[in-house]
N, C-alpha and C positions, 0 to 999 in steps of 0.2 A: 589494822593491817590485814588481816584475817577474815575479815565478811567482806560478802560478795553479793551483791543483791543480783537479785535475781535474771534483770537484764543485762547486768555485765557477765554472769556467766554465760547467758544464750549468746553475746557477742563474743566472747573469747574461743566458745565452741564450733560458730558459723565462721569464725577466721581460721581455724586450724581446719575444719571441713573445706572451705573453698580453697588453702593451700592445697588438698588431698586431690581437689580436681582437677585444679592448673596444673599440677607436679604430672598426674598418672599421663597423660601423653606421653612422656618420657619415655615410659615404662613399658610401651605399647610398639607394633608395628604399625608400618603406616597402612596397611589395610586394617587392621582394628582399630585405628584412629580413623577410619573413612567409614567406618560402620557405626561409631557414636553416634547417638541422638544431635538433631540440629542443635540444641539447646548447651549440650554439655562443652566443652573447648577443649580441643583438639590441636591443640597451635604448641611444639615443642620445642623445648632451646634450640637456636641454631648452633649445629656446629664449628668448629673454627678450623680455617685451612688446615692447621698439624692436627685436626682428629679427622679430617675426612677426603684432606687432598683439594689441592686446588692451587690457584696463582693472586697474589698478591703485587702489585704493580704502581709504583709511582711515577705519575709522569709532569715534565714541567716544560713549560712554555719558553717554547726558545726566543730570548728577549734581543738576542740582535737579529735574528731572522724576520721578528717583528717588524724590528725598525726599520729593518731596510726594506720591508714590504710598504711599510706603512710611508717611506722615503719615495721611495718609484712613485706612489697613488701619488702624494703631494705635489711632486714634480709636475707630473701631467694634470692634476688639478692648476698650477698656476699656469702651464701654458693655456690651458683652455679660456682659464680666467682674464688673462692677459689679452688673447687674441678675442676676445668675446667684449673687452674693453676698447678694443683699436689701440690698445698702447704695444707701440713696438719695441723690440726687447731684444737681445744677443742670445747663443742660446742658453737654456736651464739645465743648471751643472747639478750633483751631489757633491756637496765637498763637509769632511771633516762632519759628516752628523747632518748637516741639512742643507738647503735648495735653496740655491745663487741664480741671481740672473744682472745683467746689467741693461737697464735702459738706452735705446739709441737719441733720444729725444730728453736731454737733462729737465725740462719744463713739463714732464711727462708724473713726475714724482707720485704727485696728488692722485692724478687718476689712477697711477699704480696702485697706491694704498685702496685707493675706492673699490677696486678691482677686486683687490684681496680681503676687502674686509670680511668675508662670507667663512675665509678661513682661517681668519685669525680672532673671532670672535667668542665668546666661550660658549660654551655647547652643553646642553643637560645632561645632570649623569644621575638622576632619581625623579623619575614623574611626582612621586609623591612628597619628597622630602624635599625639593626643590634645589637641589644641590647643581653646581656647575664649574667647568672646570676648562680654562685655555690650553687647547691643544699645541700650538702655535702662537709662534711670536716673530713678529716683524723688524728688520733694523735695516739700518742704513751703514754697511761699514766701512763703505769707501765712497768718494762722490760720485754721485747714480749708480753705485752697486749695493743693490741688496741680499739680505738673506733672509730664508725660514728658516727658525730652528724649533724641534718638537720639547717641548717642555716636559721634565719629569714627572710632572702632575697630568701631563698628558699620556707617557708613556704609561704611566701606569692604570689610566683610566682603559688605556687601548688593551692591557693584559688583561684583569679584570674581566672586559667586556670578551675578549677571546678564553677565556677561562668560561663566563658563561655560556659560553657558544659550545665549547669543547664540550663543554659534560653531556650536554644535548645529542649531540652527535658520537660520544663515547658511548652512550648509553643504546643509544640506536642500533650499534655498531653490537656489541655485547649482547642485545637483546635476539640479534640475530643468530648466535650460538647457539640459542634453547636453553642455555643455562639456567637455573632457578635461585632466585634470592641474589642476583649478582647485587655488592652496594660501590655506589659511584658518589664519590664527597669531593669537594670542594677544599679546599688544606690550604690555608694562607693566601697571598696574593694570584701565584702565579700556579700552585699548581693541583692534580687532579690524583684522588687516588681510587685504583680500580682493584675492587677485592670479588674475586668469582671462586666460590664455593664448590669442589666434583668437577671443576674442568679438565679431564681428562688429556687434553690437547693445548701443554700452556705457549706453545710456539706460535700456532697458530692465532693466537690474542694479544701477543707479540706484533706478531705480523700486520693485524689489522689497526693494532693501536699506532703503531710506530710509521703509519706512512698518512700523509696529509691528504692523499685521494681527491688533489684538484685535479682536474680534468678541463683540458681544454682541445679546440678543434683548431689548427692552423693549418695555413697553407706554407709546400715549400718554396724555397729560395732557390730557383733552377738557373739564374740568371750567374751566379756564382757557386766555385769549386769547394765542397764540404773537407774533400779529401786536403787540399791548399791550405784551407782555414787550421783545421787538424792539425798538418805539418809544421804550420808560425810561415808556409810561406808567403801569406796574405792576411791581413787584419779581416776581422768577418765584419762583412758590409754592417753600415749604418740601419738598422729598423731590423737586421736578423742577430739568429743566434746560433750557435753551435750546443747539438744534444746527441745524447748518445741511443743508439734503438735497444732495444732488451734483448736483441740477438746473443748469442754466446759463439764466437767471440762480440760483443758488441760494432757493432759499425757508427759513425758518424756520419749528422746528416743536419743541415741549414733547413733551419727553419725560421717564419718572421716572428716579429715579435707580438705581433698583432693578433689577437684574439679575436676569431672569427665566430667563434660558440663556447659558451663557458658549460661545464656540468650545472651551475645554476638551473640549466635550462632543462633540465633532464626531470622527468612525470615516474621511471620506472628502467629497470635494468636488472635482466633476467639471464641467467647462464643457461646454453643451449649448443647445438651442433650444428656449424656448416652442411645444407644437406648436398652441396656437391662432394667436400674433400671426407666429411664424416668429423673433422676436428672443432673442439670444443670451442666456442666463445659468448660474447657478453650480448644480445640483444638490448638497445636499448632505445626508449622512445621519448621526443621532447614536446613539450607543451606549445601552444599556441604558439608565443612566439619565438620558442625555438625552432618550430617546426616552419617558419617563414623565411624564418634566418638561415637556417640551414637548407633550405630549396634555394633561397636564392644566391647563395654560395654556390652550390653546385651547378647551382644554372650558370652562372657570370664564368664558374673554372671546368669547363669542361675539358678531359685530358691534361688533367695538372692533377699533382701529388699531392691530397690531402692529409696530412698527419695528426693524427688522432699520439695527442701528450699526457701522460701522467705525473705529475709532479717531474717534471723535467726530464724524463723518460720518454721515448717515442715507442708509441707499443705497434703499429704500425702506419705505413704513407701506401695507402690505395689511391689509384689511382682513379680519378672523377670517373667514368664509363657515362654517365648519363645523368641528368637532373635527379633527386629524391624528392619526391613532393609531400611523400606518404605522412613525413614525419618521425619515422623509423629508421633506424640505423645498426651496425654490425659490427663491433670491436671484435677484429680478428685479431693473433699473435701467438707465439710461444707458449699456449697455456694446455694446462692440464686439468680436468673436472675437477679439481683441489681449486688452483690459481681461480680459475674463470666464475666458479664461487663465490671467491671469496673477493675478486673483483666486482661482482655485480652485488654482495653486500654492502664495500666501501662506496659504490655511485649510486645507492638504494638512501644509506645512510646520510652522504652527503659528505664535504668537504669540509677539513678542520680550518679554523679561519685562522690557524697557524701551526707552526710546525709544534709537537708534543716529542720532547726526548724520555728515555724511560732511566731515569738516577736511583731508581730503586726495588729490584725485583727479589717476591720470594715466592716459590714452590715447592709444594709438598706433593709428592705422588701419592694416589689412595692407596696402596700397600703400607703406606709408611704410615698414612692414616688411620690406617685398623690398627697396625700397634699400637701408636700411641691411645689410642681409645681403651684395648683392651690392658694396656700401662695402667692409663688411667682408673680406671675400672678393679682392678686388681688394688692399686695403693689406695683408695677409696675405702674399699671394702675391708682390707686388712687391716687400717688406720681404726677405722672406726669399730672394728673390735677391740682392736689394743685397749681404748678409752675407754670402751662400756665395760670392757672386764676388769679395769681397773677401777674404775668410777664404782661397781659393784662391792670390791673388796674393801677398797677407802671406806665406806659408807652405810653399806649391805643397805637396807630398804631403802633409804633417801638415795641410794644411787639409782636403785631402780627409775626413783620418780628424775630424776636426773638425767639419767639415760631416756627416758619418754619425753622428757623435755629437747634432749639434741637430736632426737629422730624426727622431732616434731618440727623444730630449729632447721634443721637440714631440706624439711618436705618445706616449708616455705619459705626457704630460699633457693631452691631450684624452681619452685610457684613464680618468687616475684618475677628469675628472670629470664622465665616461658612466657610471663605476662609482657615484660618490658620488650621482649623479642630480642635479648641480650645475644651477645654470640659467646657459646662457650670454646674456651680452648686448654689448650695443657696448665700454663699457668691458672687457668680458671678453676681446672681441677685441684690444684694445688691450695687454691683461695678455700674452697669449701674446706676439703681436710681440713685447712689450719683454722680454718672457723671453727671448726670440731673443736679439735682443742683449745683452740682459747675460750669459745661459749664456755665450756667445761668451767673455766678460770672464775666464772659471774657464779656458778652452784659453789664452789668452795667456799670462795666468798663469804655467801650465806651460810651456810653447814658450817663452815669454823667458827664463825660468828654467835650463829646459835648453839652449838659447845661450849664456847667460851662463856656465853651469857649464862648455860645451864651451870656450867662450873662454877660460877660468881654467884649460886645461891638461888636461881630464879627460878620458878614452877618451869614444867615443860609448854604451857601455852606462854606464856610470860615469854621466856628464852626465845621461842620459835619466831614471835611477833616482834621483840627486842632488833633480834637475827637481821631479820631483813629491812626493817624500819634502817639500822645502821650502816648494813652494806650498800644500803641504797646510795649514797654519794660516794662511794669508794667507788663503785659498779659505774658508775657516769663519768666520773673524772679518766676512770684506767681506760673506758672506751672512747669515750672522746679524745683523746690520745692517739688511740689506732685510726679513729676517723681522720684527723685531722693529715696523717700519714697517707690514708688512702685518697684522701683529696689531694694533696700535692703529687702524687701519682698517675691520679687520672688527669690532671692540667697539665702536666708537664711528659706525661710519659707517651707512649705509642703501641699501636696495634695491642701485641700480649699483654703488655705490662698494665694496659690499660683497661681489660678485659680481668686481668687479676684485682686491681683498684676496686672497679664495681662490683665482684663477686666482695671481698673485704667489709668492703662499707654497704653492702645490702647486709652482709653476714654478720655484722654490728648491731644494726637496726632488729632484726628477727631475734639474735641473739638476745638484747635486753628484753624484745616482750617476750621469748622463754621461760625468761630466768624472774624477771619480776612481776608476770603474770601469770604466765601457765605455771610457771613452778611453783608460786604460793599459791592458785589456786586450787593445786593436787595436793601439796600437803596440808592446807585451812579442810578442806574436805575428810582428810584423812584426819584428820584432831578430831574434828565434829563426830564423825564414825567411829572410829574407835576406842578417845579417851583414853590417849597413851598415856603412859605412868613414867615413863621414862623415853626420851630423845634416843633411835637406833642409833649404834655404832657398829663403823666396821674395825677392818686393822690397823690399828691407831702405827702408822708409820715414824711420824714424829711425835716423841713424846710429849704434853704438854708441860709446862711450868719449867722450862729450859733456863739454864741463867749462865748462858755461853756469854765472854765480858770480850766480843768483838770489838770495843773502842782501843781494847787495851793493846791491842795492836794496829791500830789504825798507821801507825808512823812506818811499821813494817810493810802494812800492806800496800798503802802512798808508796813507799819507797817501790817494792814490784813494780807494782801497777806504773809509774813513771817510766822504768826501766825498758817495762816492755812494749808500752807505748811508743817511745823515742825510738827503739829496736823495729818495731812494726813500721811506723813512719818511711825511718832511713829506707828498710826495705824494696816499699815503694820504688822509691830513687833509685838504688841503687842495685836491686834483683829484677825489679820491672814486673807493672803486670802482663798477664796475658790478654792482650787486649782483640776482643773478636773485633769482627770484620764493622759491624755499628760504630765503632768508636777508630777504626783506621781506614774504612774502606777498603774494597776489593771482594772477593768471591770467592764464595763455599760452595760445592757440590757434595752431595749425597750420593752415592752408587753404588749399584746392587749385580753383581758379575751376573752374566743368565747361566754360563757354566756353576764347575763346583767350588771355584773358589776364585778369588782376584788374583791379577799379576800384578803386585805393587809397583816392581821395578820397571814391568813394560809400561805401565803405566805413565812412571817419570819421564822415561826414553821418548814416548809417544808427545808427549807433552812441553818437552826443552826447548825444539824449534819452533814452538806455537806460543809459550806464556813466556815473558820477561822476568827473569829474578825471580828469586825462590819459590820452589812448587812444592809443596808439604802434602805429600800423599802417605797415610797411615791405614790400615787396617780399624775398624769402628764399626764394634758389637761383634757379628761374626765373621769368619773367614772369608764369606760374597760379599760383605761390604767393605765401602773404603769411604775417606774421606777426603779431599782436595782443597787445599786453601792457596790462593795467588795473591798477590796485591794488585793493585789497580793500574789498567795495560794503558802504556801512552796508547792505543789503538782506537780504545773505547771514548776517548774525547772527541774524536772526528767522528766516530761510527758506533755510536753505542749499540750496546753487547756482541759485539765482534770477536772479544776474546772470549765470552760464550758460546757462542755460536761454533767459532774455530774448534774449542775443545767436544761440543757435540758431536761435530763432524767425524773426526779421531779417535772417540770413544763410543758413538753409538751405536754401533756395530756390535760390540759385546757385553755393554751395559746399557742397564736402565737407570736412568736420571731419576732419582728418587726424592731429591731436596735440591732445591735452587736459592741461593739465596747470593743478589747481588746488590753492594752499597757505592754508591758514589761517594768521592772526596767531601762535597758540599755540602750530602746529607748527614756523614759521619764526623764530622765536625760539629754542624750543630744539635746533633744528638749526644757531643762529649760535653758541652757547653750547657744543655739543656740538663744532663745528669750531676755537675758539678752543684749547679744554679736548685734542682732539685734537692738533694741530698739535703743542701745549706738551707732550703724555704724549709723542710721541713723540721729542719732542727730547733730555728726561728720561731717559726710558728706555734711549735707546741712549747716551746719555753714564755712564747706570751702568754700560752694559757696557765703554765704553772704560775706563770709571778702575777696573774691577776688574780686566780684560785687561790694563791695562797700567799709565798712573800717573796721578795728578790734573790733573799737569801737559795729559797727550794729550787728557784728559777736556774741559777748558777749551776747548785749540784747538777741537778737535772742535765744540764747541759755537758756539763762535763763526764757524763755518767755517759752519756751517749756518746758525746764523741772518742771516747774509751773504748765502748763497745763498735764502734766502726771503726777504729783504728787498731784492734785484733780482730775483725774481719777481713779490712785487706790487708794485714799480717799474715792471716793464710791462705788466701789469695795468691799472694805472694812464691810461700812457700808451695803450695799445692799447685802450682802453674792452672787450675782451673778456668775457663776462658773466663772474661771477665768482657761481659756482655749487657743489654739492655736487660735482661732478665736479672746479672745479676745486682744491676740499681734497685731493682724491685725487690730484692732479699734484703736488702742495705735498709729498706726504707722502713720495710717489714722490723726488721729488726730496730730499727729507730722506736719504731711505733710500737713493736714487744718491749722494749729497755723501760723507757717512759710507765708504759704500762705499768710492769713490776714496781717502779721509782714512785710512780704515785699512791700507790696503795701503801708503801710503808712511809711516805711523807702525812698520807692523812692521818695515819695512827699517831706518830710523831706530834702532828698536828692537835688530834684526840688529848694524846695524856700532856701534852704543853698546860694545857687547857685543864687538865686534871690538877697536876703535880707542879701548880706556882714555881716551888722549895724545892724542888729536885733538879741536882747539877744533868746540863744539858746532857752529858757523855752518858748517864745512869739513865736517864730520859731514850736519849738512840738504843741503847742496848736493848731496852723493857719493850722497847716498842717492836726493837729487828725478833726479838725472842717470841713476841707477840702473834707475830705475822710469819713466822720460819714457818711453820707448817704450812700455810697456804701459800707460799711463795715455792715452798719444795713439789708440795702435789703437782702445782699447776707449771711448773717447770717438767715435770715426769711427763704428764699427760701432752702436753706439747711435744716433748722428745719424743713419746710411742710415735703420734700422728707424724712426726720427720724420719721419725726412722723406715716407716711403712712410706713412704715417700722416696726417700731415699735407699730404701731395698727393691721397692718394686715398681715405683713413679717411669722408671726407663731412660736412658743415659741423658737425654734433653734435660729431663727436669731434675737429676742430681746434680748440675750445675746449679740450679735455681737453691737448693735445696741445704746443701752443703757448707755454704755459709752462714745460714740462718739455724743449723744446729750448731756451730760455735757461737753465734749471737744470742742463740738463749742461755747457754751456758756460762758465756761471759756478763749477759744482760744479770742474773743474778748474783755473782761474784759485783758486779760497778754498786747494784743496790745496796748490798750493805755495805760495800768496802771503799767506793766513792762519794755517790751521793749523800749518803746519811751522816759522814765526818766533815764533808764541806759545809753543813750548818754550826760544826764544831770550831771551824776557823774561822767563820767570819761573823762570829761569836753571836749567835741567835740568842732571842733572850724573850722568855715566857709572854712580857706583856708588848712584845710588837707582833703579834697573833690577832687575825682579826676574827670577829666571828664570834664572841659568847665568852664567858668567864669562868672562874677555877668551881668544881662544884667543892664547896665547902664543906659538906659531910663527904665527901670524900675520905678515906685512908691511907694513910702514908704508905706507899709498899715497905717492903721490907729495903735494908742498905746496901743490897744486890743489887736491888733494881729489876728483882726477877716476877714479880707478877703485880698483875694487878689490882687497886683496892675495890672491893666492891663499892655498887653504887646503888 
């Protein structure tokens, strides 16, 4: 275990060198990142909206706006189809979801169907995979009336396909900001999520995302009264419609239905100045045969009111003056060098081929992003003192190499995920830290290991080689444990939580080749060179050869541990948690007074006529800041973010909007459902791996040990009214994945001396074993605490919610190890030869009839 040939050191060397390369960007500005050599890499973590400001934005595809788009095309597809057959026909209704018509001629039937088979026939939906799918289906439901109706397998091929269209044009849309590194993904069937990084202007992205920018060119309805129509005192004719112009007050105004020039047709659309009036608008120019189409409109309506529409908006009706031949055209209106902008990006961009609602926004202002960086930054850096100074004391030399191994640990996992282009965020910060300390947990490991073996008699190379050869499966089992935790987080969790997942299980992976690479091969080097005569120790915290008879109260501690379990539960029920806006929906603002301090009360005052039911405005961090929480405004389902926008209006005048963060009903639902669903995969999941690792039996405890420890987390929870949010699943899970941890490393010793000691009563067996492993279950419980409490002193109010749980959870995560899981092998009466794996070693020693150490071997 000890030699190292020659090229596996030059490879364990060139991997901690090329971590030092990938990492130093980090480290650097970005003009001495633009001044490296072409060769070296220069590409640094992204950061995440809460370290540097920016807008997060979910948006979904509105599926009856679809239908009823895709209902109208249909319509008028079967008249065309119909009259293109000579079958005569009554006219074509929408009724109840889909397109009626009744034949005049009953003997007509057949050629109807012939007519229509074009659109009722199935249609490809993968050039490559050959997939297809019926839009449409045909029926006869009365004699000679038929109907179409769109098939679910349709509808959703139409979302889909408008979901792929949308990101296209979302992207275009976005690209046109200048923003840097925006990412646009695809999220399930129906919808789109747009995350822009430093957008200083998140209304604005709003704005351009939230409007479908179809553009069409009609002419007006002069022949009947707009103002009439308006009134109810006449139906509006057959082939028009009534729309509103963008005036303020708006006016009404008839226009046909007929599309005379779609924005389809549009090459280009530039913002510019009227140069008679001086006022700003859209130039814009249409291709070939738009440009034919639109001359000869204008040619046929001379002196008629052309209305140039926006998503059902008339932005203005000029009047023909003369033929346009050029091709070229002039969107005048109400617009402002802002508007006329950001008009001539959405008709640059092009038209969403449905309408996009936004069910989920968050922002962060960049004020708020340098604190939390420098939050971060701060608990980082005081965390990983905590560790090394105590790693130093626990161990004195071998901590050294321990602490060189988590500096090393830490440079190549900020490496992998510069390399992977991972996005860091708060939570992310928080991942690293707690990689800190648990990496820590893999050196104890060995260092107890190899004391224990030196104590049992064994030369100091013997012991050291002994050491890690044995921690080696303890070291694999406890972390694949936390992996299996941070897998069920990144598949089930979102944005942060997910961002903290990957920093975990990158921080896993580096962690074991620390610990059982670099770290043996610092200390094989150091034996070689030195020829120590004795294994360094530091301040022996926990004494060794303990023979604490924890079974002997096992009845007492069941009895607690039940007690307060069922107390914590009811709690739940009956104190409630505080459940953030992810799991109820509705809206949180962030606000930062520009004066010296906020008006709480004008605030609520400001605010009663505008939000519905309770408005929770609290002062949060200092005197200029406040907090805002509502519930979700009937207003927002007809007009989403309306009740945002309303309280912008109201407030922005003397605050800056610092944090946005808005959830819909729909999203916070299956975000409570996905967290329930999580929690439980991963309790599952790592309990298949104990009962295939080891035995049903461990599987049980195991389980119970945890659901222990998450049931005195949301016990304080509870009590501590903490919000109780997506972040704080991701502490819940952590803390799964810490309980486990601990629970398996005293099952393998368990395991170990089962294996040892045939003849020794199971209770005498748990004791020798917890007595075995108290030391390194205490260390690496401390060294955890340091990295939380530097977290939770200086991490910044965000992330002591995240944080706060998961320092009861290791606390309690120790307490379930010995006092749960290790006596549930005691009831369901485990028994030496159902162990699989290897046999008693028979020179073996009986320990003593304590049960307090163990025999050497």
């Amino acid at each position: 275990m000890l030699y190292f040939a020659r090229w596996k050191t030059i490879l364990i060397w060139l991997a901690v060198l090329a971590g030092i390369l990938f990492a130093l960007p980090n480290v650097l500005t970005e003009s001495q990142r633009a001044s490296l050599p072409g060769f070296l890499p220069d590409r640094p973590m992204t950061l995440g909206l809460d370290l540097q400001g920016g807008s997060y934005v979910l948006l979904e595809v509105d599926r009856a706006s679809l239908v009823n788009d895709r209902l109208q095309s249909l319509r008028d597809d079967v008249q065309v189809s119909l009259r293109g057959a000579n079958v005569g026909f009554n006219s074509v209704t929408e009724q109840n979801g889909g397109v009626q018509f009744t034949l005049r001629d009953p003997t007509q039937g057949d050629a109807a169907r012939t007519a229509l088979q074009g659109l009722t026939s199935p249609i490809s939906t993968s050039l490559l995979a050959g997939g297809s799918v019926t839009e449409t289906e045909l029926a006869e439901i009365q004699p000679n009336t038929y109907r179409l109706t769109l098939t679910d397998a349709g509808i959703n091929y139409r979302l889909s396909t408008a979901v792929s269209q949308s990101i296209e044009v979302v992207r275009r849309r976005v690209d046109e900001l200048g923003t840097t590194e925006p990412v646009i993904q695809r999220q399930g069937l129906d919808r789109i999520m747009v995350q822009v990084p430093g957008l200083q202007d998140p209304d604005r992205l709003k704005n351009l995302l939230n409007q479908t920018a179809r553009l069409t060119f009609r002419l007006v309805d002069v022949n009947n009264s707009a103002q009439a129509v308006a009134a109810g005192q006449q139906p509006a004719p057959a082939g028009s419609e009534l729309l509103q112009t963008t005036d303020n007050p708006p006016a009404p105004i008839l226009v046909q239905r007929q599309v005379m020039i779609a924005g389809d047709n549009l090459t280009d659309a530039q913002a510019g100045f009227d140069q008679q009036t001086n006022q700003p608008v859209v130039n814009i120019r249409f291709n070939s045969v738009g440009a034919q189409r639109f001359g000869q409109v204008t040619r046929d309506n001379v002196n008629r009111p052309f209305a140039i529409v926006l998503d059902d908006k008339v932005l203005s009706a000029p009047n023909i003056r003369e033929p346009i031949l050029g091709g070229q055209a002039q969107i005048s209106g109400n617009f402002t060098v802002q508007t006329a902008n950001d008009l001539a990006v959405l008709l640059r961009a092009g038209a969403l081929p449905a309408t996009l609602d936004i069910i989920e926004e968050r922002t962060v202002g960049p004020g708020l992003g340098a604190d939390s960086i420098a939050a971060g930054q701060n608990a980082g850096i005081i965390g990983g003192v905590f560790v090394i100074a105590f790693m130093l004391i626990a161990y004195g030399f071998l901590g050294i190499i321990a602490n060189i191994a988590l500096i090393v640990n830490v440079i190549l996992l900020v490496a992998v995920l510069s390399v992977l282009g991972s996005t860091l965020t708060l939570p992310g910060i928080a991942g690293i830290v707690l990689t800190m300390g648990m990496a820590v947990d893999s050196n104890v490991l060995i260092y107890e290991r190899i004391l224990e073996e030196r104590r049992q008699g064994r030369s100091v190379v013997q012991s050291i080689d002994a050491g890690f050869h044995k921690a080696l499966g303890t070291i694999m089992d406890a972390n694949i444990t936390t992996l299996i935790a941070a897998a069920v987080l990144f598949f089930l969790g979102s944005g942060p939580v997910r961002g903290f997942a990957v920093t975990l299980a990158l921080g896993i992976f580096t962690t074991i080749f620390t610990a059982l690479t670099l770290t043996r091969w610092m200390v094989a080097f150091w034996v070689r060179r030195r020829r120590p005569k004795e294994v360094p120790r530091g301040y022996n915290f926990i004494p060794h050869g303990t023979k604490i008879r924890f079974m002997a109260i096992r009845k007492w501690a069941f009895a607690t541990t039940l007690s307060l379990s069922i107390l914590a539960i009811a709690s739940v029920f009956v104190g409630g948690l505080n459940f953030g806006i992810d799991f109820t929906g509705g809206t949180v603002l962030e606000l930062r007074a520009k004066g010296e301090a906020a008006d709480v009360g004008k605030i609520r005052d400001d605010l009663s006529p505008i939000v519905e039911g309770d408005i929770q405005v609290q002062e949060f961090g200092s005197p200029r800041d406040v907090l805002i929480r509502f519930a979700v405004q009937p207003q927002d389902a007809t007009t989403p973010q309306a009740s945002v926008n309303a309280v912008r209006g109201a407030l922005a005048q003397d605050y800056d909007f610092q944090r946005v963060e808005v959830v819909g009903p729909t999203v916070s639902g299956e975000l409570a459902w996905a967290a329930i669903f999580g929690v439980g995969a991963a309790m599952l999941a790592i309990a298949v791996y104990v009962w295939l690792r080891f035995e049903w039996h461990f599987a049980i405890g195991a389980l119970l040990a945890t659901a222990h420890d998450v049931a005195m987390a949301m016990g304080f929870l509870v009590v501590s009214q903490l919000e109780f949010n997506l972040s704080t699943i991701a502490a819940l899970l952590t803390i799964v994945g810490y309980s486990l941890n601990d629970t398996v490393v005293v099952f393998d010793r368990i395991r170990e001396n089962l294996r040892k000691y045939k003849k020794m009563p199971i209770s005498d067996i748990i004791d020798l074993s917890l007595n075995e492993t108290l030391s390194r279950t205490m260390l690496t419980a401390v060294t955890l605490v340091l990295a939380l409490v530097a977290l939770y002193g200086f991490g910044g109010d965000v992330i002591r919610v995240f944080v706060a749980p998961m320092l009861v959870g290791v606390l309690v995560g120790v307490y379930s190890s010995i006092f749960i899981a290790a006596p549930v092998l005691i009831y369901f009466r485990l028994r030496p030869d159902s162990i699989k794996g290897g046999t008693a070693d028979e020179g073996a020693a009986a320990p003593p009839s304590g049960g307090a150490t163990a025999g050497k071997v």
